[in-house]
HTML snippet that shows the backbone in 3Dmol.js (N, CA, C, O; Angstrom):
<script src="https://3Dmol.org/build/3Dmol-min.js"></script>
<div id="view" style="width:600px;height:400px;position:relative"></div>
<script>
const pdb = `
ATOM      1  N   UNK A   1       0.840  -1.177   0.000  1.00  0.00           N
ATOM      2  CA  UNK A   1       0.000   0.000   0.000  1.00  0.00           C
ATOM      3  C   UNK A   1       0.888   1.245   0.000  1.00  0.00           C
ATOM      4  O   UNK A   1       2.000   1.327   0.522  1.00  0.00           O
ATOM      5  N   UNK A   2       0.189   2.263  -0.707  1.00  0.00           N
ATOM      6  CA  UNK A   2       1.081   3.665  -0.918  1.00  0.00           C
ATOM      7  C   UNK A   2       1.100   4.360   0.314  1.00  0.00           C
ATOM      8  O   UNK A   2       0.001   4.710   0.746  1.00  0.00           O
ATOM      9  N   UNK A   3       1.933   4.588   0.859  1.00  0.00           N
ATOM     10  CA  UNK A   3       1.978   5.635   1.869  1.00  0.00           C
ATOM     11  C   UNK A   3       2.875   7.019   1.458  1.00  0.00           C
ATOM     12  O   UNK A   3       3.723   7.193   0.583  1.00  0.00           O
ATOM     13  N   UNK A   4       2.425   7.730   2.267  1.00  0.00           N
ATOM     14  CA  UNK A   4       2.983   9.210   2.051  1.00  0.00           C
ATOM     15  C   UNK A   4       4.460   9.519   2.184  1.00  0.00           C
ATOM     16  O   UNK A   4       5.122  10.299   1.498  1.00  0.00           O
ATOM     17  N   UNK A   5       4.787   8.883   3.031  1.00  0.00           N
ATOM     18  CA  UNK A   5       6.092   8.940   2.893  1.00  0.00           C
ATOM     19  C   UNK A   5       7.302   8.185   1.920  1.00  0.00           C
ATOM     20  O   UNK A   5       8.453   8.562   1.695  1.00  0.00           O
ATOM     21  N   UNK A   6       6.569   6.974   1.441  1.00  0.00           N
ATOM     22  CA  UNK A   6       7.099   6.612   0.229  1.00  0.00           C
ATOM     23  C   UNK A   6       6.339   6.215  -1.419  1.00  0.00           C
ATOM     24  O   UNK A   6       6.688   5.456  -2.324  1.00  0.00           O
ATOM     25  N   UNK A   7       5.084   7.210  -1.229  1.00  0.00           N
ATOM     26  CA  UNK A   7       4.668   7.214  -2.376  1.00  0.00           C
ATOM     27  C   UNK A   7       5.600   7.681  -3.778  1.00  0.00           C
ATOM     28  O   UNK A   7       5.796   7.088  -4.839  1.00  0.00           O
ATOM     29  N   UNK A   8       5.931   8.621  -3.420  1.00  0.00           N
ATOM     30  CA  UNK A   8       6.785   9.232  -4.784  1.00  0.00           C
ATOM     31  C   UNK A   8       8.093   8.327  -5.214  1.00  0.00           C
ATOM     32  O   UNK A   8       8.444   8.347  -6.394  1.00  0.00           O
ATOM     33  N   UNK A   9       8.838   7.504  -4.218  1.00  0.00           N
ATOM     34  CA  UNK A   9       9.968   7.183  -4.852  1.00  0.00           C
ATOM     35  C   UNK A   9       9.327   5.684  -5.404  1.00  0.00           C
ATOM     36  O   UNK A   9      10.041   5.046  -6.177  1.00  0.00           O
ATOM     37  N   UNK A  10       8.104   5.161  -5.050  1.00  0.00           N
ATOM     38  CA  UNK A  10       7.150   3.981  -5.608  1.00  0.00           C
ATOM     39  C   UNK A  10       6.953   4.473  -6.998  1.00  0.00           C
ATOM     40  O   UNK A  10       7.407   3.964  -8.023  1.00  0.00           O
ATOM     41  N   UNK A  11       6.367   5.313  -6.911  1.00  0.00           N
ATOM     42  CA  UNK A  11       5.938   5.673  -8.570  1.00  0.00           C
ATOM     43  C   UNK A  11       7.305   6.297  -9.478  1.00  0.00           C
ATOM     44  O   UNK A  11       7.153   6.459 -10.689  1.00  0.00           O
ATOM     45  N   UNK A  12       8.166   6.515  -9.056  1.00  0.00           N
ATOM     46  CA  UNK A  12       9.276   7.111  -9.661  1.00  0.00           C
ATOM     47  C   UNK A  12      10.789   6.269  -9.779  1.00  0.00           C
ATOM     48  O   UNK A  12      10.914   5.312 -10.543  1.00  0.00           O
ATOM     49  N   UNK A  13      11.572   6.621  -9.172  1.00  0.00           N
ATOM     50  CA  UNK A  13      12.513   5.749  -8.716  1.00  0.00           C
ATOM     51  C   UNK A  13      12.392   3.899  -9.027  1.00  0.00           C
ATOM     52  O   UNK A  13      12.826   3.252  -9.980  1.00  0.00           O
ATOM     53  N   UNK A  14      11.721   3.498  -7.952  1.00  0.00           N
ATOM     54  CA  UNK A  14      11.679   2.259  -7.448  1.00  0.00           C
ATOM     55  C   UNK A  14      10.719   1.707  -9.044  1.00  0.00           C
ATOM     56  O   UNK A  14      11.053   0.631  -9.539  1.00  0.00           O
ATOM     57  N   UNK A  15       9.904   2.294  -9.523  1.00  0.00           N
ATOM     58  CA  UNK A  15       9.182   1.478 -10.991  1.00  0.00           C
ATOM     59  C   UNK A  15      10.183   1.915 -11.824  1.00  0.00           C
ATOM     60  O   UNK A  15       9.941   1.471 -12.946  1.00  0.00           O
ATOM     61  N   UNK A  16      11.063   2.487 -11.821  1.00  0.00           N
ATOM     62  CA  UNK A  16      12.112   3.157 -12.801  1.00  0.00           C
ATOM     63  C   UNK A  16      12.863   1.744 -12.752  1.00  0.00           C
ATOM     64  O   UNK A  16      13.047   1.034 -13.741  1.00  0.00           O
ATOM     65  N   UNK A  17      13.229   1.475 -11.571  1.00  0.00           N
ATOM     66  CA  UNK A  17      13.977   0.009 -11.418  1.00  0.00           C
ATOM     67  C   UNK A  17      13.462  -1.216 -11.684  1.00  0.00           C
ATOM     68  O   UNK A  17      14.087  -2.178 -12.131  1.00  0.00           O
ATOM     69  N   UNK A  18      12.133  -1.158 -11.357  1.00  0.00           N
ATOM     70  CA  UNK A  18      11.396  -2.437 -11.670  1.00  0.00           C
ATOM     71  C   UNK A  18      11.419  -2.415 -13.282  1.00  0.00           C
ATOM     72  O   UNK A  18      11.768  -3.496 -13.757  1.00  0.00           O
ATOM     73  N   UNK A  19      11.189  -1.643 -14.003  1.00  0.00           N
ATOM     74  CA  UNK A  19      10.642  -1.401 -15.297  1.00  0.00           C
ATOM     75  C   UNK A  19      12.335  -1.939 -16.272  1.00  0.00           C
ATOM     76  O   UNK A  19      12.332  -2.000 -17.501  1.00  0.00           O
ATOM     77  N   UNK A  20      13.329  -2.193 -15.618  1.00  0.00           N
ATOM     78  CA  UNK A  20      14.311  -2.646 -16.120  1.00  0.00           C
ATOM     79  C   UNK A  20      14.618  -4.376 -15.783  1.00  0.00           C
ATOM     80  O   UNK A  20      15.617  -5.039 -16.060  1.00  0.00           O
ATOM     81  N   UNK A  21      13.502  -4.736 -15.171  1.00  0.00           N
ATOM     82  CA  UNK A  21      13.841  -6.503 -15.041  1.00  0.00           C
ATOM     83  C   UNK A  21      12.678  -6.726 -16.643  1.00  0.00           C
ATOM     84  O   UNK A  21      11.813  -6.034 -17.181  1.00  0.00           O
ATOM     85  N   UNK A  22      13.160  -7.773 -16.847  1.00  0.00           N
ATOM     86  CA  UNK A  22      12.418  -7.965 -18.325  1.00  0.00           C
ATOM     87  C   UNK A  22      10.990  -9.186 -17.555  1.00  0.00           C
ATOM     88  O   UNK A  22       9.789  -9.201 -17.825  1.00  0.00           O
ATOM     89  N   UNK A  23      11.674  -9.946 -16.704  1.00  0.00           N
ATOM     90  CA  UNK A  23      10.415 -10.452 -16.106  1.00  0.00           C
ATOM     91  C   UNK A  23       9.149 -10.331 -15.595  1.00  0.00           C
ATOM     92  O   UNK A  23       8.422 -11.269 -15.267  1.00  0.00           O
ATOM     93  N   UNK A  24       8.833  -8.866 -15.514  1.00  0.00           N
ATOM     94  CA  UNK A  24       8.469  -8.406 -14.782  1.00  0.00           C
ATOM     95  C   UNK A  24       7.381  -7.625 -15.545  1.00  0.00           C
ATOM     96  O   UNK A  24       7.788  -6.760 -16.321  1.00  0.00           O
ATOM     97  N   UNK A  25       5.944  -7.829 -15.418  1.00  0.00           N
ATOM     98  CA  UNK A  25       5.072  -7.301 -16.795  1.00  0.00           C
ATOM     99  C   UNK A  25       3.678  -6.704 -16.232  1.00  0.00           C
ATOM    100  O   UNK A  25       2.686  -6.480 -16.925  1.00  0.00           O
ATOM    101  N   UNK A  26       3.834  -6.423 -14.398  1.00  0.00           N
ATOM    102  CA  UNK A  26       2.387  -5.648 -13.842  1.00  0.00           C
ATOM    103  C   UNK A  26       3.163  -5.679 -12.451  1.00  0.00           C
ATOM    104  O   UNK A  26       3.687  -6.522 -11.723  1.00  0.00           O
ATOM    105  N   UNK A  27       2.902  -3.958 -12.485  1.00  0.00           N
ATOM    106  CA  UNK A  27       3.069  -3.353 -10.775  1.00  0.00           C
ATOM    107  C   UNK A  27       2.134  -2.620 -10.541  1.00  0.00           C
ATOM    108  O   UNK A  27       1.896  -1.602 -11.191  1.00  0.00           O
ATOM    109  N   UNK A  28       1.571  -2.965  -9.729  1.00  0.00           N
ATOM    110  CA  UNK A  28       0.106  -2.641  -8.561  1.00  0.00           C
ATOM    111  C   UNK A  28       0.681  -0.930  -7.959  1.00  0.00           C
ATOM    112  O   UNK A  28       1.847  -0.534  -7.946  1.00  0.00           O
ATOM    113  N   UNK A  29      -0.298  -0.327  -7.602  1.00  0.00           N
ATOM    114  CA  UNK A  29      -0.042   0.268  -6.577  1.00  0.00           C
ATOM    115  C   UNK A  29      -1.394   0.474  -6.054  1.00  0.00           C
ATOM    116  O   UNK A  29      -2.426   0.525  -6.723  1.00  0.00           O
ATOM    117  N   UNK A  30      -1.270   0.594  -4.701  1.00  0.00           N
ATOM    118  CA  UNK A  30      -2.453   0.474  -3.983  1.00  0.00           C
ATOM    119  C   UNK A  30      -2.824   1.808  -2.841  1.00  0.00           C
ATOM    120  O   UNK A  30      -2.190   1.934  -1.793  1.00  0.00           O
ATOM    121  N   UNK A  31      -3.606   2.462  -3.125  1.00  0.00           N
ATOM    122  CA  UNK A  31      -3.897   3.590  -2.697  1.00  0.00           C
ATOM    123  C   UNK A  31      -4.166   2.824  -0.653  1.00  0.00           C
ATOM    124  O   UNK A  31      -4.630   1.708  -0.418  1.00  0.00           O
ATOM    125  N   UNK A  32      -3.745   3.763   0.344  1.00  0.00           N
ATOM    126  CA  UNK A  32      -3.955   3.320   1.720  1.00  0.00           C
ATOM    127  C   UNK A  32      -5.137   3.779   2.215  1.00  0.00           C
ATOM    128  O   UNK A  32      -5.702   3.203   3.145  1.00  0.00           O
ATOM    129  N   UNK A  33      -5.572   4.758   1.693  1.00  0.00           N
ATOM    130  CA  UNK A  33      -6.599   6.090   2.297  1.00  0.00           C
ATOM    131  C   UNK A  33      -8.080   6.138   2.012  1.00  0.00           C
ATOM    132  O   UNK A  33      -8.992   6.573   2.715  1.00  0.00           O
ATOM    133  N   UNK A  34      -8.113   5.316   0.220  1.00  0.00           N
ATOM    134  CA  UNK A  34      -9.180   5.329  -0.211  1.00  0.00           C
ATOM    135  C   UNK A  34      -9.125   4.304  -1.005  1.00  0.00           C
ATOM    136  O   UNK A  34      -7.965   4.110  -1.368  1.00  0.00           O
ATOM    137  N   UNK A  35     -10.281   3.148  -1.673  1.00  0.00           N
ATOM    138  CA  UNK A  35     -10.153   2.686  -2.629  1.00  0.00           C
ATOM    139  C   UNK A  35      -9.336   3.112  -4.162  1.00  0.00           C
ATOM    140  O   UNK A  35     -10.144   3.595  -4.954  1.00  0.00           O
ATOM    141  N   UNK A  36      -8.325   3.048  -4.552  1.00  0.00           N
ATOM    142  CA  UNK A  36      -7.567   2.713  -5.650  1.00  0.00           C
ATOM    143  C   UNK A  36      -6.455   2.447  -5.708  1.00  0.00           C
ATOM    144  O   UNK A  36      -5.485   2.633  -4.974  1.00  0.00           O
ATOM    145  N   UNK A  37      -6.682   1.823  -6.972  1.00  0.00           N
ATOM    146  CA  UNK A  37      -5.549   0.759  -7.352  1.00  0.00           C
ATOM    147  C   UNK A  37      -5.239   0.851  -8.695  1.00  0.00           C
ATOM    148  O   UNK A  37      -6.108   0.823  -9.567  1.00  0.00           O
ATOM    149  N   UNK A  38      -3.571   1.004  -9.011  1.00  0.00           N
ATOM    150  CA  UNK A  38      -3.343   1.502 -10.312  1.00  0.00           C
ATOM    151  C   UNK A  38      -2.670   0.026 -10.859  1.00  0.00           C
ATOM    152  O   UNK A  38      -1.856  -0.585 -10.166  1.00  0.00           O
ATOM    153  N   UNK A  39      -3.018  -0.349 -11.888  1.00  0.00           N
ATOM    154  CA  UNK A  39      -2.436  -1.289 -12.670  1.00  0.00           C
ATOM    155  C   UNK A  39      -1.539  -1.109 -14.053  1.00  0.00           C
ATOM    156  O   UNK A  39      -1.923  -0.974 -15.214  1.00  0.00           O
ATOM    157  N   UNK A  40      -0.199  -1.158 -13.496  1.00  0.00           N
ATOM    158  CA  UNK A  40       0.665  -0.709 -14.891  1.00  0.00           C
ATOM    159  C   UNK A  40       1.103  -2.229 -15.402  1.00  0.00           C
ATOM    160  O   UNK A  40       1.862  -2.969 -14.775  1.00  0.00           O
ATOM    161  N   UNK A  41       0.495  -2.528 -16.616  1.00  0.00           N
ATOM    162  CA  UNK A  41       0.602  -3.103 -17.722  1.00  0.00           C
ATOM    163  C   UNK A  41       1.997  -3.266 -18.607  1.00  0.00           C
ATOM    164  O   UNK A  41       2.448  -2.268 -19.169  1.00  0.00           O
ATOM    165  N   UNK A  42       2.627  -4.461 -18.712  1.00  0.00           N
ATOM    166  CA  UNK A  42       3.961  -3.935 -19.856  1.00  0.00           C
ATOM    167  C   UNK A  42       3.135  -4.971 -21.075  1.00  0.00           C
ATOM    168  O   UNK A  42       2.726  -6.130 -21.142  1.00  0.00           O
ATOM    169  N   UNK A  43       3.178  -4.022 -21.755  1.00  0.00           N
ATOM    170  CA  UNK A  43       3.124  -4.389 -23.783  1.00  0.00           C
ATOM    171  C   UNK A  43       4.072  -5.116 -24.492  1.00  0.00           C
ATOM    172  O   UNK A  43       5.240  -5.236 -24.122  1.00  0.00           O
ATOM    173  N   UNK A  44       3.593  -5.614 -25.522  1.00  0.00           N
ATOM    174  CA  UNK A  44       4.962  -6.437 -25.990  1.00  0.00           C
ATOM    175  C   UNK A  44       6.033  -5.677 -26.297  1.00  0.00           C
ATOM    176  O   UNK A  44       7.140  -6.171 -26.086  1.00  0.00           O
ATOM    177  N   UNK A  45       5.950  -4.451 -26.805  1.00  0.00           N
ATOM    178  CA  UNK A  45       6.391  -3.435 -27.463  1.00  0.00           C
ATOM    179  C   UNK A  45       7.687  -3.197 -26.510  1.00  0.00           C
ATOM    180  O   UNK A  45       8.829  -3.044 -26.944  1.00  0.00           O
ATOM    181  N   UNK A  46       7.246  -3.191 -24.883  1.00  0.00           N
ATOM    182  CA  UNK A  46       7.709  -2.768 -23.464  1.00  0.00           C
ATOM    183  C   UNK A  46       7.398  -1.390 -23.333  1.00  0.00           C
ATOM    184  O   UNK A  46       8.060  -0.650 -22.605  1.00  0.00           O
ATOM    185  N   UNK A  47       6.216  -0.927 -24.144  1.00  0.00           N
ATOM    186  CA  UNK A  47       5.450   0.069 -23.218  1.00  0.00           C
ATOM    187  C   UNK A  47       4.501  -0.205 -21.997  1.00  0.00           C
ATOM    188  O   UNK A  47       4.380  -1.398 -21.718  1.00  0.00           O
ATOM    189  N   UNK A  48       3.911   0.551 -21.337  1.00  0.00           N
ATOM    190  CA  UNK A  48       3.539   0.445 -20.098  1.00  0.00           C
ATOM    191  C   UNK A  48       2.289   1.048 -20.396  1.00  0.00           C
ATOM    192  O   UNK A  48       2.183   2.061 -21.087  1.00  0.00           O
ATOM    193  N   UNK A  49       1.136   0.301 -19.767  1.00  0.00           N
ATOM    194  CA  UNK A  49      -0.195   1.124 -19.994  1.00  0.00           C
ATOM    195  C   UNK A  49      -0.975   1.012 -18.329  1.00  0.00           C
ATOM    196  O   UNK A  49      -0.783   0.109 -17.515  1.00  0.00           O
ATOM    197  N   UNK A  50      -1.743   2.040 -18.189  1.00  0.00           N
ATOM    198  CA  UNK A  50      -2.408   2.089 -17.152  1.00  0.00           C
ATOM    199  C   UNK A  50      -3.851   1.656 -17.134  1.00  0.00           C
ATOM    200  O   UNK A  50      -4.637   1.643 -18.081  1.00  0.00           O
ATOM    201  N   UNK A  51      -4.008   1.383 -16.157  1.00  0.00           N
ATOM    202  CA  UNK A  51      -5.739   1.121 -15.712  1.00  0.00           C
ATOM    203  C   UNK A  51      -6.098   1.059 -14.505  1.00  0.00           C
ATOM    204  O   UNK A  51      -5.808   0.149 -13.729  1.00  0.00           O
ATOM    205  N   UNK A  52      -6.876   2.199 -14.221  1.00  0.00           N
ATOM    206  CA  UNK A  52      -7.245   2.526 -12.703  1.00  0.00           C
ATOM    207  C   UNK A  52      -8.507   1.706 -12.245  1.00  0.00           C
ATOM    208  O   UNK A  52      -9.453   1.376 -12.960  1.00  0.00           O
ATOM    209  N   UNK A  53      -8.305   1.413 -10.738  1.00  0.00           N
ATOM    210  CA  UNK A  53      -9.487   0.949 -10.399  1.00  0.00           C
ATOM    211  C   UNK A  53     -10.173   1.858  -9.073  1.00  0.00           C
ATOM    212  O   UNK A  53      -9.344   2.272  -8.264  1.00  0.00           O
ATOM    213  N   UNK A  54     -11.416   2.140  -8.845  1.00  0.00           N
ATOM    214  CA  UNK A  54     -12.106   2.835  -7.871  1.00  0.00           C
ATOM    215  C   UNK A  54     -13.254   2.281  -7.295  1.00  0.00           C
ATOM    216  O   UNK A  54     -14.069   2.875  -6.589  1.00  0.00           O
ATOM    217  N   UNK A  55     -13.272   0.958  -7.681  1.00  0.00           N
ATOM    218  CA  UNK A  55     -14.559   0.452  -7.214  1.00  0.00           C
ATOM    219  C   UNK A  55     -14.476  -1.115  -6.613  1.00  0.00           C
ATOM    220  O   UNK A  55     -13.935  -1.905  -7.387  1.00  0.00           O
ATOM    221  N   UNK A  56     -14.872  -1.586  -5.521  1.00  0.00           N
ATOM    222  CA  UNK A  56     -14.291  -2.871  -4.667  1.00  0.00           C
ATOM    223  C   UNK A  56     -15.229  -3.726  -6.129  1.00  0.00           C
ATOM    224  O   UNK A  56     -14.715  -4.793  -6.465  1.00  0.00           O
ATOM    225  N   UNK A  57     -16.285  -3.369  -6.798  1.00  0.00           N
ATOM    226  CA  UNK A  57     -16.667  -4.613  -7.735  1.00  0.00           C
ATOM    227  C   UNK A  57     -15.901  -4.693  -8.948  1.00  0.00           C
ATOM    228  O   UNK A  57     -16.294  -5.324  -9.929  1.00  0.00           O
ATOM    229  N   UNK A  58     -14.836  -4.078  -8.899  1.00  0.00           N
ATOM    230  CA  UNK A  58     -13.669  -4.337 -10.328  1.00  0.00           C
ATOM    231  C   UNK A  58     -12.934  -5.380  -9.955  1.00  0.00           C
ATOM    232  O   UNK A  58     -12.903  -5.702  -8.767  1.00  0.00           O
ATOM    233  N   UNK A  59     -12.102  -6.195 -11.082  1.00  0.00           N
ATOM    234  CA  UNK A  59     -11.197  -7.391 -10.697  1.00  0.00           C
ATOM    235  C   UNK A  59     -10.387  -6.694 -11.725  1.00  0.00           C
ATOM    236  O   UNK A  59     -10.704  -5.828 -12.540  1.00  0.00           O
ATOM    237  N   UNK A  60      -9.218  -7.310 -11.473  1.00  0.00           N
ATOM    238  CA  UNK A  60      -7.816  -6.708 -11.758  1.00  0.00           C
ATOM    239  C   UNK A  60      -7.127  -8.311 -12.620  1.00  0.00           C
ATOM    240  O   UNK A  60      -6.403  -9.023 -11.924  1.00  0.00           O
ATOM    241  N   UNK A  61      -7.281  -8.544 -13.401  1.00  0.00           N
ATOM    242  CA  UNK A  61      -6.720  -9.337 -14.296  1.00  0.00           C
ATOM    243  C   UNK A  61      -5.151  -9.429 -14.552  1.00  0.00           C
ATOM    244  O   UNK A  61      -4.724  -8.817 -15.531  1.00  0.00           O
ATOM    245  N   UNK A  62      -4.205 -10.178 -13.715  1.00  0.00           N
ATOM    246  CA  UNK A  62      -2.726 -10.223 -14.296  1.00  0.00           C
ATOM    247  C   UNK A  62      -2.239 -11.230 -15.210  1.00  0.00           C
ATOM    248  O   UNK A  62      -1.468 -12.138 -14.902  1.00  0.00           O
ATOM    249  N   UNK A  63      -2.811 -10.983 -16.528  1.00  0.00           N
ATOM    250  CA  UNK A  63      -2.914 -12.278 -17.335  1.00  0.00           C
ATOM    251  C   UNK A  63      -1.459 -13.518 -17.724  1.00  0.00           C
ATOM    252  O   UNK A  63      -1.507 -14.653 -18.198  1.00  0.00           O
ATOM    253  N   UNK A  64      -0.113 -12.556 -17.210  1.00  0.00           N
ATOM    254  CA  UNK A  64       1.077 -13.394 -17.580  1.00  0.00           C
ATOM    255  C   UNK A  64       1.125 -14.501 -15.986  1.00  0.00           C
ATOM    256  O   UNK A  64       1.888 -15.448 -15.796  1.00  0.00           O
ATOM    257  N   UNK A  65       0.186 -14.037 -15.161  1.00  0.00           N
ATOM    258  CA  UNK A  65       0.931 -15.161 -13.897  1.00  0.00           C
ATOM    259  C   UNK A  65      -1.045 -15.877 -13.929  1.00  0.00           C
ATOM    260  O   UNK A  65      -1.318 -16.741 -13.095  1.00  0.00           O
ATOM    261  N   UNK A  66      -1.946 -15.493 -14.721  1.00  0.00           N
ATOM    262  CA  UNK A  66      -3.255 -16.138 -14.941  1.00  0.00           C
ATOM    263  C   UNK A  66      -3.941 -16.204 -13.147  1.00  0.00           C
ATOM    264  O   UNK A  66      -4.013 -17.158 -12.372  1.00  0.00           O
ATOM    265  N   UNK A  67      -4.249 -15.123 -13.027  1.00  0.00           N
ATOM    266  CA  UNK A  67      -4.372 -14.506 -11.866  1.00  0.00           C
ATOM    267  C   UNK A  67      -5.518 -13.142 -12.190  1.00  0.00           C
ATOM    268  O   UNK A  67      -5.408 -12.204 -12.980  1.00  0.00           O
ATOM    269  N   UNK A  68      -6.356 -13.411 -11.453  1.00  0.00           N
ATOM    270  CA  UNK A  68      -7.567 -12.497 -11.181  1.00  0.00           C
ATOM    271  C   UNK A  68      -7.886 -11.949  -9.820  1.00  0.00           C
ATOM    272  O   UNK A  68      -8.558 -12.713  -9.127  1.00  0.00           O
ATOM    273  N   UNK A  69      -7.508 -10.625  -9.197  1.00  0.00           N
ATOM    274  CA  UNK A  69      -7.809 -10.097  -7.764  1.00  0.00           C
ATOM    275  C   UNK A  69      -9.039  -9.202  -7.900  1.00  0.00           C
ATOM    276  O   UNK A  69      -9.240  -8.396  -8.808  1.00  0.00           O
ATOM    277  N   UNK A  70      -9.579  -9.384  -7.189  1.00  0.00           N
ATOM    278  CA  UNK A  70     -10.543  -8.400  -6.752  1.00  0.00           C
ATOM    279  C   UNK A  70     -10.841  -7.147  -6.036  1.00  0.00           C
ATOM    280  O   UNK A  70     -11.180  -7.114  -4.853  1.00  0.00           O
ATOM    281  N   UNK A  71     -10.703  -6.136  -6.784  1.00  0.00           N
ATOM    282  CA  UNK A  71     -10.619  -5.101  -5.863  1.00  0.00           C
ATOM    283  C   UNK A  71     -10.761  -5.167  -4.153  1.00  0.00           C
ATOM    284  O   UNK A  71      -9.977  -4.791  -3.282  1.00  0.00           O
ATOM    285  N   UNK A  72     -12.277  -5.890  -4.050  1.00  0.00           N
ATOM    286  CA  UNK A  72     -13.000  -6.201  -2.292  1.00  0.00           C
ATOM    287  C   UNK A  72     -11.659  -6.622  -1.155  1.00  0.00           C
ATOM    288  O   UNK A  72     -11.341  -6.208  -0.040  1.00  0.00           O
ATOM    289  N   UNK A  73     -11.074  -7.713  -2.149  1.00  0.00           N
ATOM    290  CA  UNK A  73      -9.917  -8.660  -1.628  1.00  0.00           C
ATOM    291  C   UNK A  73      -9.074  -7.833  -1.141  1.00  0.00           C
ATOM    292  O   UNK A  73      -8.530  -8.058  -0.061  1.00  0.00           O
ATOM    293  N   UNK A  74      -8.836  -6.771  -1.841  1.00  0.00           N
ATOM    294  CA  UNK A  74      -7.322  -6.249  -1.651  1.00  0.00           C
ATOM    295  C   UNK A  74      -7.705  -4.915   0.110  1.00  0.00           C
ATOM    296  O   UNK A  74      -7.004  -4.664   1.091  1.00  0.00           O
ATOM    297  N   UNK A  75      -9.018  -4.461  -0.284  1.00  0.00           N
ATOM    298  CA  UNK A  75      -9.477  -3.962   1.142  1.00  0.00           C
ATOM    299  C   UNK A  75      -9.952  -4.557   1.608  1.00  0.00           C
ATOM    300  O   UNK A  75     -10.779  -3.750   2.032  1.00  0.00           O
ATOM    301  N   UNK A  76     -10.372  -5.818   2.173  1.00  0.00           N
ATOM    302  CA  UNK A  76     -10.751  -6.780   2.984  1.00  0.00           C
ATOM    303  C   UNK A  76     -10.795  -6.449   4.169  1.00  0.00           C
ATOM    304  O   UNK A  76     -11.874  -6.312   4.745  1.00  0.00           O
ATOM    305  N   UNK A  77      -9.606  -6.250   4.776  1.00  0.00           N
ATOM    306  CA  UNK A  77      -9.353  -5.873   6.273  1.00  0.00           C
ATOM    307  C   UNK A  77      -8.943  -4.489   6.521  1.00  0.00           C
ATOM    308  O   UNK A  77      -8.460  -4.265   7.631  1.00  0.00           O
ATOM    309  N   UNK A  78      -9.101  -2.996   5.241  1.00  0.00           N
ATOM    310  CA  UNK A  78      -8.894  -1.886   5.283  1.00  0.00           C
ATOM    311  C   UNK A  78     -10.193  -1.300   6.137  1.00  0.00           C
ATOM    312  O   UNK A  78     -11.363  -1.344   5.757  1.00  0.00           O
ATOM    313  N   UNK A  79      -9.584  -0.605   7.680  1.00  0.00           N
ATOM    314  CA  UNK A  79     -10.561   0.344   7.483  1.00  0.00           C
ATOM    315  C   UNK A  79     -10.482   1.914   7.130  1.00  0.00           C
ATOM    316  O   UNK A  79      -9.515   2.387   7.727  1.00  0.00           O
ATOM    317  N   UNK A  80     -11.205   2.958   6.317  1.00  0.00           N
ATOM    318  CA  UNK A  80     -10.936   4.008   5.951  1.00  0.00           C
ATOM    319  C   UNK A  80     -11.119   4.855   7.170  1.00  0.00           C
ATOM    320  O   UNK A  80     -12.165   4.655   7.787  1.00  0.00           O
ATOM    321  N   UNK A  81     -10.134   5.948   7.727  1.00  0.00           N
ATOM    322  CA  UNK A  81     -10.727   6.955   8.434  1.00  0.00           C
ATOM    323  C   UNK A  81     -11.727   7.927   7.902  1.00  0.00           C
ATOM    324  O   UNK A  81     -11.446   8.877   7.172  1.00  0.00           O
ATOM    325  N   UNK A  82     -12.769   7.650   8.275  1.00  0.00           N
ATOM    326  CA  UNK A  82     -14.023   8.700   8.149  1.00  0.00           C
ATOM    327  C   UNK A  82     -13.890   9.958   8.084  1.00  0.00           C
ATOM    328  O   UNK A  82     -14.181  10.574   7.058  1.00  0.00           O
ATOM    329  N   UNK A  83     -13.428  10.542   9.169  1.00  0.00           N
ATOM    330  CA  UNK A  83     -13.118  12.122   9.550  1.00  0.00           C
ATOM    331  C   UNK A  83     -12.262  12.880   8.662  1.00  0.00           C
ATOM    332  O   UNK A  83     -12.296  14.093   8.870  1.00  0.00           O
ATOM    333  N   UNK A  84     -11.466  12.470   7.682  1.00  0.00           N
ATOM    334  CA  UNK A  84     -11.274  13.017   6.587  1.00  0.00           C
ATOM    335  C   UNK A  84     -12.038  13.437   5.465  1.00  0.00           C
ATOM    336  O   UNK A  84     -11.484  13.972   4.506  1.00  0.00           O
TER     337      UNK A  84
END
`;
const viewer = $3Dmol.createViewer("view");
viewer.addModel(pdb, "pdb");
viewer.setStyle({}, {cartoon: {color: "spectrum"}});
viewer.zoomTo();
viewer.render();
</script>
């Protein structure tokens, strides 16, 4: 899950590094605060495509490991603070 203190070097840095293993063809990121979840995609090409999710009834398809998550799954045991 993204937290604030290491959100930016997750999306920057650290996928900068991931994005150089060739094995490697979907990185999650998972919002802590609120439902979402970003799904970066690698193409054959080795471009990278996105697809956001905002809703616990979306499933998240990682078709190279044939694997289906469910948004619900991934907050299962999240609770959101309200008072925000």
């Amino acid at each position: 899950m993204l937290s604030k203190s290491t959100e930016d070097y997750d999306r920057g840095t650290k996928f900068e590094m991931y994005r150089r293993l060739s094995s490697l063809q979907d990185y999650l990121l998972v919002a802590q605060d609120k439902i979402h979840v970003e799904h970066f995609q690698k193409q054959p090409d080795r471009r990278w495509i996105l697809e956001e999710f905002d809703s616990p009834d979306r499933t998240i398809a990682l078709e190279t490991s044939n694997c289906v998550l469910r948004v619900a799954d991934i907050y299962a045991k999240v609770v959101f603070d309200e008072a925000k």
